[in-house]
C-alpha positions in Angstrom: 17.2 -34.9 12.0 15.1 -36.4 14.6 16.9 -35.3 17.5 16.4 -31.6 15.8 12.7 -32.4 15.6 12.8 -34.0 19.0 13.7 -30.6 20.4 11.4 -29.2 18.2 8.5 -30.6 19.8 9.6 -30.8 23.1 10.0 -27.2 22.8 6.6 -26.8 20.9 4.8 -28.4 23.7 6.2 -26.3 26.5 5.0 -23.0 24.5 1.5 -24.8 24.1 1.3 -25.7 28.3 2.6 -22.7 28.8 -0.9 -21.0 26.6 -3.0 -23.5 28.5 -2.2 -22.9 31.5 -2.5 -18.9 30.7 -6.6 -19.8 29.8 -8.5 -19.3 32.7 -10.5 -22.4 34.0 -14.2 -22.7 31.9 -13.0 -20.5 29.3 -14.5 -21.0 26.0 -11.5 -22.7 23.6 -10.0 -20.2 21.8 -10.7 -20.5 18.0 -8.7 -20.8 14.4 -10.1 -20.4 11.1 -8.2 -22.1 9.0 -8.1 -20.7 5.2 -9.2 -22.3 1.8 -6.0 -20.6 -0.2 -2.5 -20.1 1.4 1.6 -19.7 0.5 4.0 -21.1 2.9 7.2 -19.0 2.4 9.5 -21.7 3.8 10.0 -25.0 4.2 7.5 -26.1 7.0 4.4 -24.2 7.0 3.5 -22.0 9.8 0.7 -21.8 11.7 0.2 -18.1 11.2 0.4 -18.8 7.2 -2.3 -20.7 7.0 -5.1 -19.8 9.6 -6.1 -16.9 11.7 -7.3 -16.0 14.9 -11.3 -15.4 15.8 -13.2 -13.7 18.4 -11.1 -12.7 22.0 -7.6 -14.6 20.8 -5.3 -12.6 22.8 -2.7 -11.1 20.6 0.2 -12.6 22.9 -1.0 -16.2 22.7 -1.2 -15.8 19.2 2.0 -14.5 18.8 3.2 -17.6 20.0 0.5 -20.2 18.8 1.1 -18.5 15.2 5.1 -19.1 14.9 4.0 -22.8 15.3 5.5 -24.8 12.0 3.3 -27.7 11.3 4.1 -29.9 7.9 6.8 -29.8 5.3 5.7 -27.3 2.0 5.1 -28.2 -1.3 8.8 -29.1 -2.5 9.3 -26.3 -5.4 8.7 -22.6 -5.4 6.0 -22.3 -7.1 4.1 -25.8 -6.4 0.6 -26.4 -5.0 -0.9 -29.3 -3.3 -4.6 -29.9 -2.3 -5.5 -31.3 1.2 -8.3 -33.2 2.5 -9.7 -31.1 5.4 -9.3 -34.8 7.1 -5.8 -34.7 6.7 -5.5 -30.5 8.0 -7.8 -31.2 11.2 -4.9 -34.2 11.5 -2.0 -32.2 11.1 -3.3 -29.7 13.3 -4.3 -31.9 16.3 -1.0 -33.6 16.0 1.6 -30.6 16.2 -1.3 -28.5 18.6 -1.8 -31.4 20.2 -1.4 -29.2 24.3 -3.3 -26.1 22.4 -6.4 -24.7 23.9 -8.1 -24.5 20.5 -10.7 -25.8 18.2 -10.7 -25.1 14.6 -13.3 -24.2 11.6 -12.2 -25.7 8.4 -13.0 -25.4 4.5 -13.4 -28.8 2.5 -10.3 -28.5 1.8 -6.9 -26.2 1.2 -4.6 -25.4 -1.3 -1.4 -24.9 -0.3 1.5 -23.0 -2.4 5.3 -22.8 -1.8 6.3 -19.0 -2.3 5.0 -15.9 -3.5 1.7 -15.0 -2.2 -2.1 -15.6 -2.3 -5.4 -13.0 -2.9 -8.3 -14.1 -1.0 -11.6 -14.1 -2.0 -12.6 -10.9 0.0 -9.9 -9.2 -1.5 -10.5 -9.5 -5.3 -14.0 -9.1 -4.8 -13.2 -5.2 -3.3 -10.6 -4.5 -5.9 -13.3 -5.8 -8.8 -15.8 -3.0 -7.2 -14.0 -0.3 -6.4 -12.9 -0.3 -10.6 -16.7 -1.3 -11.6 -18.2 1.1 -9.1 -17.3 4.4 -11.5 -18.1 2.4 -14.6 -21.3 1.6 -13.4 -22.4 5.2 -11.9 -21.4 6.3 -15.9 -24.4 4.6 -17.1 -26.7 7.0 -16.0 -30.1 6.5 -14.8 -30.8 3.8 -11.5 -27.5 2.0 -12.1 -26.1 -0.1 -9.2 -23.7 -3.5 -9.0 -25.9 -6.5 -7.9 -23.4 -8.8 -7.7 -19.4 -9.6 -8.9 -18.1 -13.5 -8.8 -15.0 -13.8 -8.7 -12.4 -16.4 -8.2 -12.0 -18.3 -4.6 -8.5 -16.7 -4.6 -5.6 -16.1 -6.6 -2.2 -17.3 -6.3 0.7 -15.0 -7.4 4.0 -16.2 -7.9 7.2 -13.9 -6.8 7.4 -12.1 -10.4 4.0 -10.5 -10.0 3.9 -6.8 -9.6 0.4 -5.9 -8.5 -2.9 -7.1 -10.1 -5.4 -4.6 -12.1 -8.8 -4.9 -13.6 -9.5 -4.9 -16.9 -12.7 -3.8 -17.9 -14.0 -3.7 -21.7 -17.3 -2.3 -21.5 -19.9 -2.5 -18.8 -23.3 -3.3 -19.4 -27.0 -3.4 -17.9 -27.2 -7.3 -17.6 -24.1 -9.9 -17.1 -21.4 -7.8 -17.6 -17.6 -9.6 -17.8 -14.3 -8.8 -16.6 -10.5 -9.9 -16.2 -8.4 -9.9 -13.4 -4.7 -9.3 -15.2 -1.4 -10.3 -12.8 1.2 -7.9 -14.1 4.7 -9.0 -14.5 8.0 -6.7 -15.0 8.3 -5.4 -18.0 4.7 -4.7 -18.1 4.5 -8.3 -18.7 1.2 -10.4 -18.3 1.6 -13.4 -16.3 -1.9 -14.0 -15.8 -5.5 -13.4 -16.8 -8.5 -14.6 -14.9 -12.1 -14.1 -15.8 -14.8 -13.1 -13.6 -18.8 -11.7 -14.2 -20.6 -9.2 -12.7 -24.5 -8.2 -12.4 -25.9 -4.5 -13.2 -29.0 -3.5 -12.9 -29.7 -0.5 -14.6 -33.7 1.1 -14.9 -33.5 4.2 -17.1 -36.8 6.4 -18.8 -36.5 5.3 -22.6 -39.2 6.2 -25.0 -41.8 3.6 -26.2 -44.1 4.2 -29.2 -47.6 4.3 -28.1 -49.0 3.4 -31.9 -47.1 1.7 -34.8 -44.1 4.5 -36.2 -44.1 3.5 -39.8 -41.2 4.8 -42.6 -43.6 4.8 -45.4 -45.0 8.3 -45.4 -41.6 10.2 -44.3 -43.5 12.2 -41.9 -41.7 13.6 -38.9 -42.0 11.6 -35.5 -44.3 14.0 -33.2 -43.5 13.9 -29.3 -47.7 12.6 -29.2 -46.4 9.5 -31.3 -44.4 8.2 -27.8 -44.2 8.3 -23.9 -41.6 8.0 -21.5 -41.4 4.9 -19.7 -39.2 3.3 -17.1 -37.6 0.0 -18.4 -35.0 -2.5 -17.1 -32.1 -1.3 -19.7 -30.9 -5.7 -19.5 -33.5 -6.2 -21.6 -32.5 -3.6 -23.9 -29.9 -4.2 -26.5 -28.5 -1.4 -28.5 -28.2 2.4 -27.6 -31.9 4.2 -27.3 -33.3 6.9 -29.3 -32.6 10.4 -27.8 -34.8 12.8 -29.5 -33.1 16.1 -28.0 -34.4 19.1 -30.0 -33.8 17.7 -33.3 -36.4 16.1 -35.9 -36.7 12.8 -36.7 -38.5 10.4 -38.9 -38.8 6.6 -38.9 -35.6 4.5 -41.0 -37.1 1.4 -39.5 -41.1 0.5 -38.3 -41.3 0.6 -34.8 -44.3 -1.2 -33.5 -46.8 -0.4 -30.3 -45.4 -0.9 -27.1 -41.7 -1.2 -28.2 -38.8 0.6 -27.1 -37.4 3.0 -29.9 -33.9 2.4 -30.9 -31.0 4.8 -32.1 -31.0 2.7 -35.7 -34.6 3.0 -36.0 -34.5 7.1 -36.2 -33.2 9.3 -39.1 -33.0 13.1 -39.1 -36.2 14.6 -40.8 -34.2 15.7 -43.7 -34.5 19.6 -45.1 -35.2 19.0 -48.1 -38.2 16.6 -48.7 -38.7 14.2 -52.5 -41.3 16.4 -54.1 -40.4 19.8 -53.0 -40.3 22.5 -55.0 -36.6 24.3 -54.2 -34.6 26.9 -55.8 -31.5 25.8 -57.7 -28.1 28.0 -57.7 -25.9 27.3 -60.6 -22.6 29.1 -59.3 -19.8 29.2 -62.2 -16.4 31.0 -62.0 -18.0 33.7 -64.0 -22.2 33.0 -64.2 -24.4 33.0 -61.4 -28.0 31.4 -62.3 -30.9 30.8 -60.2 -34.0 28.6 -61.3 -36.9 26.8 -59.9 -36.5 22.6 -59.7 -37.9 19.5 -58.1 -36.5 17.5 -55.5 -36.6 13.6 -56.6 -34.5 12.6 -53.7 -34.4 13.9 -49.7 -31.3 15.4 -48.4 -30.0 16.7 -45.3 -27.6 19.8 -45.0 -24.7 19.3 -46.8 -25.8 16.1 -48.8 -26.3 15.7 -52.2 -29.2 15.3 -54.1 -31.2 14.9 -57.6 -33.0 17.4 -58.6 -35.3 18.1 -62.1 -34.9 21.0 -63.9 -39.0 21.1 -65.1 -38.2 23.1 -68.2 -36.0 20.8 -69.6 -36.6 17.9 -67.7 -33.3 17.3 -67.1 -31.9 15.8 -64.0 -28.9 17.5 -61.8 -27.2 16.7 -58.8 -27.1 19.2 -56.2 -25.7 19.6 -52.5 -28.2 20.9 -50.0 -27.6 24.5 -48.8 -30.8 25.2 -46.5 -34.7 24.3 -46.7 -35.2 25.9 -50.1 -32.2 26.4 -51.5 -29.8 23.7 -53.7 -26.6 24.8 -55.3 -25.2 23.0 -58.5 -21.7 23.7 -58.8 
């Protein structure tokens, strides 16, 4: 064994003399970045596995420099170990020891024996490119802000791919899972992460108290348009369209008015005078009654018959009409 890693290194250093002699004189060192998250896929870790090349590193010296294998792997497939940055700077000045290179270096790196790693540059372009869509849905001045995601993510050799699962996004802190797939459409995994929206929208804000009490019909006068920052809005917003509405809820000055707060304006009003339709198999009779309740098409409703001041329950067929049945 250390004959074999005698010959090793002997070798090792040629290749290195070999790249320093190949630098011309006052050259700028070349440089390595070393990475925080990396898999070795055999039993000495290479030098290509676990840092990577910046600025003019010409692709030949690399070549070489990479292939270099530094210290033994984590033991077992599938086991991690945490080293100082100390102890990497170390390990790297000690097997490139003849290298024309200097080195930037995390605090500190995890290394993994098998299967493979995402970096942090990577999840973070998979999380937008699925929020992206889901965020352009929300209409109005949506845009991402901001996604945090993990440092990286280890995948053992079982993985099949990695997706992004989504409930429901959200103006405000909006949160996510990244879900490693297994065969079988197995999960092996499931990582959370958080993203930021911002999301400004034109939402209609009452300009005086809207009050339920009197049943009257909201007006277009009774609200403006204003633009709001929908994070600060809970709920879904009242969209008037071209329908008629009255208040279910009060709504007061100044405040944004809410789906739940608005009703349709019913057809049929309490207190109306309408015309009642009693439709039999064989008798067809038509009187005049009161309203006691309000109904919209379709619904039911009490109605008094003022002759004998009896009360019936009838469904709503238009603005003035009720059939009993």
């Amino acid at each position: 064994m250390n004959m074999r890693m005698s010959r090793w290194t002997t070798a090792a250093g040629l290749c290195l003399f070999a790249l320093a002699l190949a630098l011309p004189a006052r050259a700028a060192l070349w440089r390595l970045s070393v990475k925080e998250a990396a898999c070795a896929a055999g039993e000495r870790v290479l030098l290509s596995e676990i840092a990577e090349p910046q600025g003019e590193f010409p692709p030949d010296a690399w070549a070489a420099l990479g292939a270099t294998r530094l210290w033994y792997a984590p033991e077992s497939v599938g086991k991690k170990s945490v080293i100082p940055a100390a102890k990497v700077l170390e390990g790297l000045r000690y097997y490139l020891r003849d290298a024309p290179v200097e080195f930037a270096l995390p605090n500190q790196l995890t290394l993994a024996r098998g299967g493979r790693v995402m970096s942090h540059e990577e999840l973070r372009a998979l999380a937008v490119e699925q929020l992206t869509p889901k965020v352009a849905a929300l209409g109005g001045e949506a845009r991402l802000v901001n996604v945090t995601v993990p440092d990286s993510l280890f995948l053992d050799d079982r993985a099949t791919g990695v997706t992004v699962d989504v409930p429901e996004v959200t103006a405000g802190r909006t949160t996510f899972r990244f879900v490693v797939n297994g065969p079988q459409a197995r999960i092996l995994q499931q990582v959370p992460a958080e993203a930021a929206v911002e999301c400004f929208a034109r939402v209609p804000v009452a300009i005086k108290p809207i009050l339920p009490r009197d049943g009257a019909a909201v007006e277009q006068t009774h609200y403006i348009w204003e633009r709001r920052n929908m994070a600060n809005i809970k709920g879904r917003v009242f969209d008037p369209g071209d329908g008629k509405w009255r208040a279910r809820r009060g709504v007061g000055a100044g405040q944004v008015i809410m789906a739940d707060e608005m009703e349709p304006m019913p057809l049929v009003l309490r207190g109306d005078q309408v015309k009642v339709v009693y439709e039999g198999r064989s008798v067809k009779l038509t009187l005049l009654g009161e309203a006691l309740s309000d109904g919209a098409p379709g619904g039911k409703i009490t109605v008094k018959n003022p002759r004998g001041n009896r009360e019936l329950t009838a469904v709503v067929r238009d603005k003035n009409t009720v059939v009993v049945q």
